[in-house]
C-alpha positions as CSV (number, residue, x, y, z in Angstrom):
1,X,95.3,101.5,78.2
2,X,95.7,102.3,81.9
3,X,93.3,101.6,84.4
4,X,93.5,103.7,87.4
5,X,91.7,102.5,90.6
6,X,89.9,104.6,92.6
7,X,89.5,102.4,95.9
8,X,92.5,102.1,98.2
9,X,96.0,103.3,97.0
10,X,95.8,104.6,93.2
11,X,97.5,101.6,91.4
12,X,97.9,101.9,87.7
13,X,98.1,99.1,85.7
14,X,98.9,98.9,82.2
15,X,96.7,96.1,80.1
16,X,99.1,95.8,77.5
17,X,101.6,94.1,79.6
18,X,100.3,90.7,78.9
19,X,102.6,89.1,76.1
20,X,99.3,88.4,74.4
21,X,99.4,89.7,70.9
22,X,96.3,93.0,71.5
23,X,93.9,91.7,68.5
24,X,90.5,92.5,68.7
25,X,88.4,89.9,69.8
26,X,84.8,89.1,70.8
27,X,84.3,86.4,73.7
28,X,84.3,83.3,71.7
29,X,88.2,83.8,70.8
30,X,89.2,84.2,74.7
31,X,88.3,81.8,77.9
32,X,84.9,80.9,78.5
33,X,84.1,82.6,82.2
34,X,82.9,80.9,85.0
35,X,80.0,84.0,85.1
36,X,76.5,83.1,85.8
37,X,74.8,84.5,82.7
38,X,73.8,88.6,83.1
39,X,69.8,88.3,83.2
40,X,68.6,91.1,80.0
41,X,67.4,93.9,81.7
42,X,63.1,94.3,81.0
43,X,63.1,97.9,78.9
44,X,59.4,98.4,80.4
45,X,61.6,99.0,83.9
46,X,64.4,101.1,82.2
47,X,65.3,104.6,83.7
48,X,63.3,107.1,83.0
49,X,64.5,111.0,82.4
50,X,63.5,111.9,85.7
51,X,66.9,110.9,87.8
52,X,65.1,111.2,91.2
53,X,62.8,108.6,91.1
54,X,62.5,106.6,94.1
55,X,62.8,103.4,91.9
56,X,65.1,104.7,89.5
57,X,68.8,103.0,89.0
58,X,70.2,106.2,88.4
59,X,72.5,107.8,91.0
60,X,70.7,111.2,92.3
61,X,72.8,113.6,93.7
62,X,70.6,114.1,97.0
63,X,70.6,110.0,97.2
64,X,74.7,109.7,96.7
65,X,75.0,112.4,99.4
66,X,73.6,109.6,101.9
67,X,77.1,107.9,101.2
68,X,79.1,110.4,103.5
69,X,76.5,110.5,106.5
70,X,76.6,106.3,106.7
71,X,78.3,105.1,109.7
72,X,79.9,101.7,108.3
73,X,81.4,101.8,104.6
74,X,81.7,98.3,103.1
75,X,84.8,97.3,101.9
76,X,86.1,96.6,98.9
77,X,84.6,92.8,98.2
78,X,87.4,90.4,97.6
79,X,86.3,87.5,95.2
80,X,86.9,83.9,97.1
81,X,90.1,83.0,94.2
82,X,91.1,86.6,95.7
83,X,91.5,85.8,99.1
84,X,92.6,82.2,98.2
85,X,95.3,82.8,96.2
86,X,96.6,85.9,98.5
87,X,97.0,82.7,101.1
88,X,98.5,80.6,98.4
89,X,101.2,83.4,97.9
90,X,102.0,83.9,101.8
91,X,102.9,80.1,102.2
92,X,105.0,80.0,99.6
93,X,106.7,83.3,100.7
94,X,106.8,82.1,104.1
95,X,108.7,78.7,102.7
96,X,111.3,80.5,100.7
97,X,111.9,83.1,103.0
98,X,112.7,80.7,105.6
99,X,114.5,78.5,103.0
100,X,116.8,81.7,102.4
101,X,117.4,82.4,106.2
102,X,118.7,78.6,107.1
103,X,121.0,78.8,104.1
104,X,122.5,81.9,105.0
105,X,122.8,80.1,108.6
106,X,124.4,77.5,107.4
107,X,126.6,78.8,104.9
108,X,128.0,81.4,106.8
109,X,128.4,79.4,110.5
110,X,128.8,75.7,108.8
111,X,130.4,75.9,106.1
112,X,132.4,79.4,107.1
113,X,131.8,81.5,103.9
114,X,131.7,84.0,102.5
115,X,133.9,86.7,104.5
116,X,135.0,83.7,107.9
117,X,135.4,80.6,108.8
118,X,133.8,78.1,110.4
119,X,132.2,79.0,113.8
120,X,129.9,78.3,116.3
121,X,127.2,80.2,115.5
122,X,125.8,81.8,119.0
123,X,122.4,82.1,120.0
124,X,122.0,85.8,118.8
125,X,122.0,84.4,115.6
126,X,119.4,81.9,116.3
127,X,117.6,84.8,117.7
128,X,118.0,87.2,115.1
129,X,116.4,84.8,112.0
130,X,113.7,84.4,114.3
131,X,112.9,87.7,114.4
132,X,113.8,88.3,110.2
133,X,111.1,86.3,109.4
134,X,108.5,87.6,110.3
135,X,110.0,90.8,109.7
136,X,110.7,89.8,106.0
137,X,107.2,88.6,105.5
138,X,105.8,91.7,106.8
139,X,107.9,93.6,104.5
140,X,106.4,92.0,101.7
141,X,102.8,92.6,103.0
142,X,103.4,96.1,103.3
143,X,104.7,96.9,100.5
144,X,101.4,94.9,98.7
145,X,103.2,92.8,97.1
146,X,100.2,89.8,97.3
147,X,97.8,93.0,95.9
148,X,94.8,91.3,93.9
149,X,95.5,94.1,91.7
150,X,98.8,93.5,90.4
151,X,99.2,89.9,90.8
152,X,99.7,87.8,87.3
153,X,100.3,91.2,85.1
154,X,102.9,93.2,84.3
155,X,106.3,93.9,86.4
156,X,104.6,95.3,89.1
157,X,104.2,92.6,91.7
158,X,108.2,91.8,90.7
159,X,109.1,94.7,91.5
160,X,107.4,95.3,94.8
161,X,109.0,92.1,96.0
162,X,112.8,93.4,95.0
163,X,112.0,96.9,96.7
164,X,110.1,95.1,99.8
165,X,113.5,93.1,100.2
166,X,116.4,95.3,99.8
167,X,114.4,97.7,102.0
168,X,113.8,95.4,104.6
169,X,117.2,94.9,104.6
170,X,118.4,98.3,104.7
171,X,116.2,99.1,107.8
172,X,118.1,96.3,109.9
173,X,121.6,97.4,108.5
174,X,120.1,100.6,110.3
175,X,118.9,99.2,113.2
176,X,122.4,97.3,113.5
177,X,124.5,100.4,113.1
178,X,122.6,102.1,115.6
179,X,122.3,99.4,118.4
180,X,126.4,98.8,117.2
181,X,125.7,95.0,116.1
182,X,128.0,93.6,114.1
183,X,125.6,91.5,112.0
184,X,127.7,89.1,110.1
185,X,128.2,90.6,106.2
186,X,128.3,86.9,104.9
187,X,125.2,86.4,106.3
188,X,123.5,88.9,104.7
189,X,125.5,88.4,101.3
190,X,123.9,84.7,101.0
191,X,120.1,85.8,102.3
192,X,119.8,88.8,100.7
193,X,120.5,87.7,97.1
194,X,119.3,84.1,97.3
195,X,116.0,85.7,99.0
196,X,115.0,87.5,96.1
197,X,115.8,85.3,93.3
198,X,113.5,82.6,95.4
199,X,110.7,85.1,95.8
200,X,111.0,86.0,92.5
201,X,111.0,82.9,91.2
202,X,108.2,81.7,93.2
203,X,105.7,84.9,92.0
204,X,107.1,83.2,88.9
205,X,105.5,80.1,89.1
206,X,102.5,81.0,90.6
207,X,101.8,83.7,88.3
208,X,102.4,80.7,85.8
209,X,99.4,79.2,87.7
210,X,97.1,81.9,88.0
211,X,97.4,83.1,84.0
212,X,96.8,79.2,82.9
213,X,93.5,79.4,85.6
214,X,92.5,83.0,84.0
215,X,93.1,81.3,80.8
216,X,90.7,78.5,81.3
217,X,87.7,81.5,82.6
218,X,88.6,80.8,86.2
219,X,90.3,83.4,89.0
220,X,88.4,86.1,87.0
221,X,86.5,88.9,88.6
222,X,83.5,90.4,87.0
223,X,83.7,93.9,85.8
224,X,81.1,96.7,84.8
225,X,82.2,99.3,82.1
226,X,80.7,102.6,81.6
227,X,81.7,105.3,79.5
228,X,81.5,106.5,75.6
229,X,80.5,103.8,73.1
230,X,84.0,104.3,72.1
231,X,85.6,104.4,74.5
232,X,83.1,100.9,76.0
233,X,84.6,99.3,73.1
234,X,88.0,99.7,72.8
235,X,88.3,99.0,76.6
236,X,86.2,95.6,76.2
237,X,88.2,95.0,73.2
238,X,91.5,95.0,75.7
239,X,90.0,92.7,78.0
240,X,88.8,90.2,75.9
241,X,92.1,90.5,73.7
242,X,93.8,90.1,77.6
243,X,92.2,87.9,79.5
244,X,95.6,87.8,82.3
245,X,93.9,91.2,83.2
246,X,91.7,89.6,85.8
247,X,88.6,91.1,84.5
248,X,85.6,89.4,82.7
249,X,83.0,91.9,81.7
250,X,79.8,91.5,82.4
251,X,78.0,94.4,81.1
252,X,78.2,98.2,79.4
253,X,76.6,101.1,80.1
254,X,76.7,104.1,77.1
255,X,74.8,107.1,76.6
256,X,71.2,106.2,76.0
257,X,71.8,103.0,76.7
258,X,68.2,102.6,78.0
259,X,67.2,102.9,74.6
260,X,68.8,99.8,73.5
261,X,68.7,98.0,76.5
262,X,70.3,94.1,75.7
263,X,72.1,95.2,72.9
264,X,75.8,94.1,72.9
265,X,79.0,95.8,72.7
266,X,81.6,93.1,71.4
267,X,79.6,90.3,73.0
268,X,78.7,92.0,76.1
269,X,75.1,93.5,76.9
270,X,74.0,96.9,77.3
271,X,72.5,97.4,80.8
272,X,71.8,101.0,80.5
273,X,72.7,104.6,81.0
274,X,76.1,105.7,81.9
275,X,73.9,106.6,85.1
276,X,72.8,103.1,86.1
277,X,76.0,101.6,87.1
278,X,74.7,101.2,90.5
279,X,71.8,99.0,89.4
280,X,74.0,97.1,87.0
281,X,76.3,96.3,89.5
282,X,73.3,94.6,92.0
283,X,71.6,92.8,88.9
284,X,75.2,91.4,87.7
285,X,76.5,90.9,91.1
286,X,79.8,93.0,89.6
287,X,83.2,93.7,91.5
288,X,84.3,96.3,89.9
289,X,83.1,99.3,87.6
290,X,85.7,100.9,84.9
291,X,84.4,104.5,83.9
292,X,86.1,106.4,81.0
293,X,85.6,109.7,79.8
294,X,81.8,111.0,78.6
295,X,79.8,114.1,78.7
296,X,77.4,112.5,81.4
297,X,80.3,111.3,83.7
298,X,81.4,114.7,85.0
299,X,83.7,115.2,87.9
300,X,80.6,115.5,89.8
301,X,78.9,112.0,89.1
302,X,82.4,110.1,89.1
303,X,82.3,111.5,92.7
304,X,79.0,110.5,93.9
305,X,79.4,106.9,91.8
306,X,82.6,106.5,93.9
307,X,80.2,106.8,97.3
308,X,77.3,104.5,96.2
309,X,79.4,101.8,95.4
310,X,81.3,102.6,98.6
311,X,78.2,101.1,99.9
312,X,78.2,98.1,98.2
313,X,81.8,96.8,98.6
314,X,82.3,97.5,94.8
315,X,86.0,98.7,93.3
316,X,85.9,101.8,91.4
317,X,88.4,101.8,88.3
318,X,88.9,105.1,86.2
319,X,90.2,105.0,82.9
320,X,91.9,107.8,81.8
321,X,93.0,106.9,78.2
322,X,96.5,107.1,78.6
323,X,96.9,104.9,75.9
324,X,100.6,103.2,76.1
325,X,101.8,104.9,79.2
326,X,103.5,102.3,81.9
327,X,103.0,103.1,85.7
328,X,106.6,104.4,86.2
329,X,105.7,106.9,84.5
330,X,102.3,107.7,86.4
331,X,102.3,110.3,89.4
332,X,99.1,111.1,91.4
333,X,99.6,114.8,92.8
334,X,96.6,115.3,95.5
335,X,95.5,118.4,95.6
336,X,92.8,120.7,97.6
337,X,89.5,118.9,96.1
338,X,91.3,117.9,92.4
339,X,93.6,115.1,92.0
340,X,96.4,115.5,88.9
341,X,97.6,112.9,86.8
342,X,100.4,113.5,85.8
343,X,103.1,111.7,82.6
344,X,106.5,111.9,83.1
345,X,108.4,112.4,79.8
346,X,110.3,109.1,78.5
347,X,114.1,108.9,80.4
348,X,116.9,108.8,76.8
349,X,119.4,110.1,78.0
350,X,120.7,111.6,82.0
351,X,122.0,109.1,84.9
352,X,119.3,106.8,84.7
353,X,120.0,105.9,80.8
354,X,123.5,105.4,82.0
355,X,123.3,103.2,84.3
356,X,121.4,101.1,81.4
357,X,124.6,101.4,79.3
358,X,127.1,100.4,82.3
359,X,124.9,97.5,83.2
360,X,124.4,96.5,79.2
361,X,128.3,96.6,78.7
362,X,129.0,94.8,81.9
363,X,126.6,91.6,81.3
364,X,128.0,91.6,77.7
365,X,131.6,91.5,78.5
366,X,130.9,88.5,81.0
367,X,128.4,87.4,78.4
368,X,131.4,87.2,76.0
369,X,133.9,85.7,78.5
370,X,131.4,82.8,79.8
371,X,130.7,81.9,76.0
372,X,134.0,81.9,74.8
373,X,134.7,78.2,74.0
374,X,130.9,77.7,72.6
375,X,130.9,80.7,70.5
376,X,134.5,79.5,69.2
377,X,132.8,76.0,68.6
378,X,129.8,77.5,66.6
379,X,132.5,79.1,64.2
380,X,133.9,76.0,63.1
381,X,130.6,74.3,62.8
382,X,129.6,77.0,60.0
383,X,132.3,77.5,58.6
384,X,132.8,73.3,58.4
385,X,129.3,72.6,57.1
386,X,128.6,75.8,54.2
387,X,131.2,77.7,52.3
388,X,131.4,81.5,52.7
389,X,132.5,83.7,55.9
390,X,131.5,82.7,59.2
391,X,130.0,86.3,60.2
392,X,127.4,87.4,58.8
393,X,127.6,91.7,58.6
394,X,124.6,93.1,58.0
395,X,123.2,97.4,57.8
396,X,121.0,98.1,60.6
397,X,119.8,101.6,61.9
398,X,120.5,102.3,65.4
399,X,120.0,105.1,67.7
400,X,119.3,108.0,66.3
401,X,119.1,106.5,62.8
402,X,122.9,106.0,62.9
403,X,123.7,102.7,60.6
404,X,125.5,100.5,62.0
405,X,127.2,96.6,60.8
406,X,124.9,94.4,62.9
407,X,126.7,91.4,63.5
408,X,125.4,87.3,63.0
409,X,126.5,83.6,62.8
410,X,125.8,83.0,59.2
411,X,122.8,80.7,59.0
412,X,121.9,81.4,55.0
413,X,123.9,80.4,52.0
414,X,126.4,83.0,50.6
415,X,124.4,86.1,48.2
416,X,121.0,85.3,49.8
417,X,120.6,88.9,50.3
418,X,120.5,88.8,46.2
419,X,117.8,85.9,46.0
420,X,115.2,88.4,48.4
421,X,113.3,90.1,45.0
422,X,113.2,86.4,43.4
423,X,111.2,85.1,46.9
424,X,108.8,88.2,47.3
425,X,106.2,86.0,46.7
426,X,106.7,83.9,49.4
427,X,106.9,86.5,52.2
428,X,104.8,85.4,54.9
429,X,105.4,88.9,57.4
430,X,103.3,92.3,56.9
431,X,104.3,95.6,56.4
432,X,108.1,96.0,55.4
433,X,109.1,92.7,57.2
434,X,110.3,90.4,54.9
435,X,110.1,86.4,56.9
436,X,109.6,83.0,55.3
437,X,108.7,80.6,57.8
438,X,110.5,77.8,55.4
439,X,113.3,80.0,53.7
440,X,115.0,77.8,51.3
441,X,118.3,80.4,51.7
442,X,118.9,78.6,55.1
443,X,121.4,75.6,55.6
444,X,121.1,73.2,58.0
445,X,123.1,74.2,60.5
446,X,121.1,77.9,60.3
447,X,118.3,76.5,60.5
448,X,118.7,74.6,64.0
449,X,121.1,78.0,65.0
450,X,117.7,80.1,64.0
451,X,115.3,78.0,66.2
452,X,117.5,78.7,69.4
453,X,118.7,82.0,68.8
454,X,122.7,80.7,68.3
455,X,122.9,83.0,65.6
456,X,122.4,86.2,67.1
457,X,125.0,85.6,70.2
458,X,128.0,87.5,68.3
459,X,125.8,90.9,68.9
460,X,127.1,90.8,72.0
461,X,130.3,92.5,70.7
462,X,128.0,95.1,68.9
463,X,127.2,96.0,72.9
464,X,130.5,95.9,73.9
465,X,131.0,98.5,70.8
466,X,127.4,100.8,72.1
467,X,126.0,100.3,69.1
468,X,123.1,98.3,70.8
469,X,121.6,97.1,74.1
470,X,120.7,94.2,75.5
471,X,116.9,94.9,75.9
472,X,115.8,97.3,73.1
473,X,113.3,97.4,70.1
474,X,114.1,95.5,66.8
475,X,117.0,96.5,65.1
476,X,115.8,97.9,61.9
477,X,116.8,97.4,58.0
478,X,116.9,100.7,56.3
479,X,114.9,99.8,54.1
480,X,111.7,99.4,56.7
481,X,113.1,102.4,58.1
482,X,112.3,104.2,55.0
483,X,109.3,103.2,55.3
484,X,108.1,104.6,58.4
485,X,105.5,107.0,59.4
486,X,103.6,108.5,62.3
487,X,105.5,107.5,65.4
488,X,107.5,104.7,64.5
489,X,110.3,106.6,64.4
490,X,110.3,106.7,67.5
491,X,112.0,103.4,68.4
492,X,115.1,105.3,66.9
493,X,115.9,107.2,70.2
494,X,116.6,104.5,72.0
495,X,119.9,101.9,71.1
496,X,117.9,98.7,69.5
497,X,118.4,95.8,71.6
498,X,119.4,91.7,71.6
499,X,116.2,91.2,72.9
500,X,113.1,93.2,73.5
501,X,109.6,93.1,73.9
502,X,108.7,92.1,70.5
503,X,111.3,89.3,70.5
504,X,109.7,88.1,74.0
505,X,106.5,88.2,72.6
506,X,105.8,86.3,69.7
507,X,108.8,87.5,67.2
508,X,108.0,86.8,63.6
509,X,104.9,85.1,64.6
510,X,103.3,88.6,65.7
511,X,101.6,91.5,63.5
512,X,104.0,94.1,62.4
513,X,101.7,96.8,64.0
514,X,101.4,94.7,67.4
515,X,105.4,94.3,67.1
516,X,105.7,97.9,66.2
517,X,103.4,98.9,68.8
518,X,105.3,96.5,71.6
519,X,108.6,98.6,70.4
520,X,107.5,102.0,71.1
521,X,105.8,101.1,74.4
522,X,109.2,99.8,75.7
523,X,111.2,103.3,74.5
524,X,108.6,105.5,76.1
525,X,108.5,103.6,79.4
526,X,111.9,101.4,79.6
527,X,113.0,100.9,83.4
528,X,116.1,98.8,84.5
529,X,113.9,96.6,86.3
530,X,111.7,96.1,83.4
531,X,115.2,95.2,81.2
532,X,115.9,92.1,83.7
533,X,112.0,91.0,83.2
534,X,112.6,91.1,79.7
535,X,115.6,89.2,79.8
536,X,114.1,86.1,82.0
537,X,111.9,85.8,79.7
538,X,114.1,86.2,76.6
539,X,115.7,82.4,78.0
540,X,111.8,80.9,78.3
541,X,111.3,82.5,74.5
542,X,114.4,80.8,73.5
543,X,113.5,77.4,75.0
544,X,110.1,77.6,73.7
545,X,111.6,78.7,70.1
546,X,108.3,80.3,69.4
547,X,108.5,82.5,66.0
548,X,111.9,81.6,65.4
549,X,112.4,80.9,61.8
């Protein structure tokens, strides 16, 4: 689901990001928030039919109006973890960016590499990574990279960090061509790279920090929803199931919901009509409001909600239901009194899907040569320790639904493709998956090959053949592919991958559905960027060795 915020710059954010497995569940099976409790609302002071009332906590169109006529507009209200942790992010910027600038320094003048030797560096040079770093940090602030909004979800924050930098550094290549500098290339060859993967690695960590605090109910900011009881649900249902999100809510409004005011919704109470967001918002002390689609939230209301809570410092979120679509592909076209959201189709094929393929056959091949000597030693330990080939060739469906011989360190005995009918009972996946956390078909050798993904490193030469990618969905059996239906099929137009966002995500430990689901999310909104993400993580899955049996 995709929440698209109303205050400030449109920002959408997708809620599936989060590596969480998306079950439905109610509060007790997430983090308990640090939230004062939300007081039950007294039904003898519930809204009456009669909008207008002076007391009412609806949101009259005569009373929104007020909104535009107000001199001062309160700002959005940061939460104290907010402002906090937007410090905590600078200082380590600051440190690594400045870590970055006196390597480049020294390398290049010291030590007299890359591209010279050793010189004296001059005092132009002093000068100049004086003046980078605040430059560099400002960068980053512009391009809102420390946003409360995208911090500790999704690739979003990573990638405004990687375009911050290499744009940064493409306005003072400009700036040197045209004042004719020659700034030194091994300079920027050592600060450049070494920059990013610092920053990077440092949102790393402290995004490792922030999801164990939202994990534990802290660093959590309190959210209103309103909308159908449908759609109330499903989107409560996502935040509870994701609590990296940022959002605890704290209360619903639905149609008629001043008929069953303190009901709950999944845990969370009913505080009245769609219309009394505004008065939830003061007697919950709120942040945000999420609205999703319902008869009584036209155009019109939406509008005038957006100017009360402009009022009160609140953030405006609207849902959209764009269930499954990533931000890549979200474009906001402002027009003449109507704003159009509008979905880009999913990239398979053109310049951008080959660059994919480039960049996939590239990291194999040095994938290939830098493994050489382990991937030789792993063949004589299997073929030393179990008789039978050392390869195991097995039928997958790639691209298309073109078969292909997916290739394997053999980790079973020899025929264990025969003994599968004689273990049915002891399948331990759903749907057509067919995993036993214990398989007796293993040998020793597979087994501790399994656990760390050993097995699976000759699919690099299925790359270096295009039958598959390095990020991608699961490659499939044909069997489970015969068993598809609705839109599963549509992992097929993409080349299945090494890795992927199933495999990074739980592998056989997660649902077929939320596996399934994971696969088709990554083929409709795939980025290059996002394939690097995916592939960081693939090293912590394979450390942690989390669902690998």
């Amino acid at each position: 689901m995709t929440l698209i915020r109303a205050a400030g710059a449109v920002s959408p954010v997708s809620l599936l990001s989060s590596s969480r497995p998306t079950t439905p569940a109610g509060p007790a099976s997430g983090p308990t928030p640090r939230i004062e409790p939300v007081p039950t609302p007294d039904p003898s002071k519930a809204r009456h039919s009669d909008s207008n009332s002076p007391d009412s906590g609806a949101i009259p169109i005569q009373r929104s109006l007020r909104a535009t006529t107000m001199r001062h507009v309160a700002t959005i209200d940061v939460a104290p973890w907010s402002r906090a942790h937007q410090t905590r992010l600078f200082v380590v910027d600051a440190v690594l960016v400045a870590f970055a600038l006196t390597v480049a320094f020294v390398v290049r003048f010291a030590l007299g590499f890359p591209g010279g030797g050793i010189v004296e560096p001059t005092t132009s040079y002093v000068l100049i990574s004086l003046l980078l770093f605040p430059g560099w940090l400002l960068a980053l602030s512009m391009e809102r990279s420390r946003d409360r909004r995208i911090v500790g979800v999704g690739v979003t924050e990573y990638h405004k960090v990687f375009q911050a930098t290499w744009k940064f550094f493409a306005v003072v290549a400009g700036v040197s061509y045209l004042l004719r500098f020659d700034l030194a290339r091994g300079y920027v060859a050592v600060a450049l790279p070494l920059g990013i993967a610092l920053l990077l690695g440092g949102r790393f960590h402290a995004r490792r920090w922030l999801q164990g605090q939202r994990s534990s109910g802290e660093c959590l900011s309190p959210l209103i929803v309103a909308g159908s009881r449908a759609g109330v649900l499903d989107l409560i249902t996502e935040l509870h199931a994701n609590p990296q999100a940022g959002y605890v809510v704290v209360g619903a409004c639905v149609p008629d919901g001043d008929r069953e005011l303190g009901a709950l919704i999944e845990g969370v109470p009913v505080l009245g009509d769609v219309l009394d967001v505004p008065a939830a918002v003061r007697q919950t002390g709120a942040r945000s409001v999420a609205v999703g689609g319902c008869d009584s939230l036209t155009s019109t209301v939406v509008r005038n909600l957006g100017w009360e809570l402009e009022t009160t410092g609140t953030e405006l979120i609207v849902v959209p239901g764009l269930v499954d679509v990533a931000g890549p592909r979200v474009l906001m076209s402002p027009a003449e009194g109507l704003s159009l959201v509008h979905i880009d189709a999913p990239t398979f094929s053109g310049g951008k899907y080959l660059a994919k393929t480039v960049i996939d056959w590239l990291l194999a091949l040095g994938a290939v040569v830098v493994l050489a000597v382990p991937l030789a030693l792993v063949a004589v330990v299997v073929k030393a320790t179990s008789p039978g080939s050392v390869l195991y060739r097995q039928e997958r469906i790639g691209r298309d639904g073109t078969p292909f011989q997916m290739l394997k360190f053999r980790s079973m005995r020899t025929g264990a493709d025969a003994e599968v009918a004689s273990l049915a009972d002891l399948n331990e996946a759903g749907g057509p998956l067919f995993k036993i956390r214990d398989d007796p078909r293993v040998t020793t050798i597979g087994r501790y090959m399994r656990r760390y993904s050993i097995d699976e490193l000759p699919q690099f030469f299925n790359v270096l053949r295009g039958d598959m990618a390095l990020v991608g969905p699961r490659p499939q059996l044909p069997g489970e592919v015969a068993k598809y239906d609705g839109h599963a099929a549509r992992r097929l137009l993409v080349k299945p991958g090494i890795t992927g966002l199933w495999q990074v995500s739980g592998r056989s430990d997660l649902e077929w559905k939320v596996g399934l689901r994971k696969d088709v999310f990554y083929t409709e909104n795939w980025t290059v960027f996002s394939d690097f993400v995916i592939l960081a993580k693939t090293f912590k899955a394979i450390v942690a060795h989390k669902g690998a049996y």
